[in-house]
LUMGU-545541 format. One line per 8 residues: number of its first residue (from 1); for each residue x, y, z of C-alpha. Coordinates in pm, 1 decimal. Each point is the difference from the previous one (the first is absolute). Layout:
BEGIN
NUM = X,Y,Z  ...
end
This chain:
BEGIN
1 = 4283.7,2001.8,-1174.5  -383.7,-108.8,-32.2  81.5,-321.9,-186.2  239.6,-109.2,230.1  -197.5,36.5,312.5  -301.7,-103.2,-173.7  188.3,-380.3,-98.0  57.8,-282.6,233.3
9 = -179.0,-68.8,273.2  -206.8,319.0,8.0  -105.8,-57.4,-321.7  -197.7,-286.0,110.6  -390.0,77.3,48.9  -180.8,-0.3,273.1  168.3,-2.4,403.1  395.9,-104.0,6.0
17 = -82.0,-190.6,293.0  -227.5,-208.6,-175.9  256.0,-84.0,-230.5  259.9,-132.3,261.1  -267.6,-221.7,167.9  -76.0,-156.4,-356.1  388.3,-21.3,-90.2  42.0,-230.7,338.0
25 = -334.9,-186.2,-77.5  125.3,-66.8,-342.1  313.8,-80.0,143.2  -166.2,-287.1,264.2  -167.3,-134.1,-282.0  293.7,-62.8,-204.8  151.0,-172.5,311.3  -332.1,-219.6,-22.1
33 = 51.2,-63.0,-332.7  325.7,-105.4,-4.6  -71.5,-210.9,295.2  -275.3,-173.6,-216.5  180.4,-77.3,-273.3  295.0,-121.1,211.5  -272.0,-256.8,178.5  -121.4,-88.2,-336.1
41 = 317.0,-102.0,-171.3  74.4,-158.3,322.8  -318.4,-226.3,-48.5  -127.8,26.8,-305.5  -221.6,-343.8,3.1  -187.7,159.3,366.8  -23.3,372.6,-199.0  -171.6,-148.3,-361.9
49 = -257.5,-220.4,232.2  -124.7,304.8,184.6  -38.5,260.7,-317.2  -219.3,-326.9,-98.9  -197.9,79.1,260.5  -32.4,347.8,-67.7  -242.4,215.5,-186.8  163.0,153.3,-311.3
57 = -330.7,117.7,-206.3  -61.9,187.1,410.2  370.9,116.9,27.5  -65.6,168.9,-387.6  -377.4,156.0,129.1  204.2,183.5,266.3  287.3,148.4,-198.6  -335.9,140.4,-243.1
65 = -111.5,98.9,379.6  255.6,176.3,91.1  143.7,136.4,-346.4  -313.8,155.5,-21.2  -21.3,174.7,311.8  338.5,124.1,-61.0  -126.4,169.5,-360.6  -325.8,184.7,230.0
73 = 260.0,111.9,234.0  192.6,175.5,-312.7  -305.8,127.4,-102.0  -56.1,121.4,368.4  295.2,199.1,-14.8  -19.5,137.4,-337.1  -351.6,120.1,124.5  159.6,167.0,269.7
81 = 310.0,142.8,-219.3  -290.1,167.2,-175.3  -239.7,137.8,293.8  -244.8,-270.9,-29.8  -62.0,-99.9,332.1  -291.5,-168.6,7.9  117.1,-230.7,-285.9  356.8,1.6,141.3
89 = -189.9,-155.7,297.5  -241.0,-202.3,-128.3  254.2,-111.5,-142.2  236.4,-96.9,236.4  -356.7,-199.6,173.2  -27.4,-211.0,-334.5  345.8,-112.0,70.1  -30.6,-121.2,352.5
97 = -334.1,-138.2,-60.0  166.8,-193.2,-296.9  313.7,-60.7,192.5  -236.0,-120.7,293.3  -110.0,-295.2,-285.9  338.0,-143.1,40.8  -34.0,-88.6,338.4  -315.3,-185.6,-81.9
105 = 182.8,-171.2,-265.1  263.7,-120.2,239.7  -279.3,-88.6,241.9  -122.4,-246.4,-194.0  351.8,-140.9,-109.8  97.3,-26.1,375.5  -354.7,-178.0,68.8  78.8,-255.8,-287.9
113 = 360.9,-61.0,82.8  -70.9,-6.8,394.0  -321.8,-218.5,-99.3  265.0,-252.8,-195.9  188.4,-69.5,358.8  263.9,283.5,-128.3  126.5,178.9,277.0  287.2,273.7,44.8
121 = 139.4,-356.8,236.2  -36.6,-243.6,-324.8  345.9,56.7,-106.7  307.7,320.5,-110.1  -247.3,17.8,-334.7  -321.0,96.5,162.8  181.8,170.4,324.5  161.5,223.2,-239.1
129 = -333.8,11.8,-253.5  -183.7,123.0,339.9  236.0,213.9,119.2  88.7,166.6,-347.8  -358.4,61.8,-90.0  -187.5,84.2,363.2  321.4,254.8,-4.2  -111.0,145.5,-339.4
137 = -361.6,-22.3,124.5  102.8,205.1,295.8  104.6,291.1,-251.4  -310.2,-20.1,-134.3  -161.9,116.6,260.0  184.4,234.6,101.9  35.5,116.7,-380.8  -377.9,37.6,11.1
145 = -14.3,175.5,341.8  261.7,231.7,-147.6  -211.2,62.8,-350.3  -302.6,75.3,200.7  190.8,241.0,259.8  184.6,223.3,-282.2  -366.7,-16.0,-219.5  -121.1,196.1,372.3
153 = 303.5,259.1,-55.1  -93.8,368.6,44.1  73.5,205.9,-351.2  309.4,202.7,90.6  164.8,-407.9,70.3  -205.7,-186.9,-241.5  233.6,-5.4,-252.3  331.8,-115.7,181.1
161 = -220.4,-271.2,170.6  -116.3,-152.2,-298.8  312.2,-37.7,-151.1  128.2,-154.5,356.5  -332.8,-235.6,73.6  80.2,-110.6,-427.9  340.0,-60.7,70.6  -46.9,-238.9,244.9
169 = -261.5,-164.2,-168.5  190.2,-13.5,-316.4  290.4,-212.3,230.2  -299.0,-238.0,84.1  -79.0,-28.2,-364.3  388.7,-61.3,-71.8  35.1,-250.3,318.9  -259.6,-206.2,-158.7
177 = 85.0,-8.1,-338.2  368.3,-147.8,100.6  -188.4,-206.2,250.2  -260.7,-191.5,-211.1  257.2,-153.3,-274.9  247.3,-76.0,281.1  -257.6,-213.2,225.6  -269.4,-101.1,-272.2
185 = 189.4,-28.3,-398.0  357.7,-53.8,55.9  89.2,-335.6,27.8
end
């Protein structure tokens, strides 16, 4: 009776209601996605002169960015798992901090592309690029907020609130790496 109560849903670390907000953010996405690649196939010629535009060799630093903030917030709950708090949340601070680089990344994209005349007006490439990305951008920040709030937890929580503050920063990670072939490498 253990096994069965201990699969599906429950199963899942960290706070179920964590879970359904990332299943309907992974959902939106996927509407996104779709919607991009419908707009691209619909104009392919507009699509293949704004990836020219973009920043590939940026796009790549920030999936290292953010895949390695994902691997210190596995580390942060492994640290946890074992009673190691202060590495569990020094831990989960390395990831932000690292996570926080991504933003800077995508500063200095934005400043280039919005420095080339580009704007989220310039046509359904870049409205989409803008939207897409300052979307995913959004999640960072919140992803970051969120690593740095559960790294705070008190010790009878800290546990259950690494797993959920990783969780949703693992979605950001996964987000991304669907997100950066789709808008920078497929053509």
């Amino acid at each position: 009776m253990a096994d069965t109560e201990a699969s599906g849903l429950a199963a899942l670390p960290g706070n179920l209601m964590m879970w359904i907000l990332i299943f309907s953010e992974l959902a939106v996405f996927g509407v996104a996605f779709l919607g991009f690649s419908v707009a691209r196939v619909m104009d392919p010629t507009i699509f293949a002169a704004g990836q020219a535009h973009l920043s590939g060799t940026l796009g790549a630093l920030n999936t290292m960015v953010l895949v390695t903030s994902g691997y210190l917030a596995a580390r942060g709950v492994a640290a946890g798992r074992r009673g190691e708090v202060t590495q569990a949340r020094r831990a989960m601070l390395m990831a932000a901090a690292v996570g926080s680089v991504f933003l800077a990344v995508k500063a200095v994209e934005y400043s280039a592309t919005l420095g080339a005349g580009l704007t989220i007006d310039s046509d359904v490439f870049f409205t989409l690029y803008f939207l897409l990305t300052g979307f995913h951008a959004l999640h960072v920040v919140l992803g970051i907020v969120i690593l740095l709030l559960v790294g705070c937890s008190g010790p009878d929580t800290l546990v259950e609130n690494l797993e959920t503050g990783a969780a949703f920063w693992h979605m950001v990670d996964l987000v991304w790496v669907i997100l950066y072939p789709l808008v920078y490498l497929i053509r």
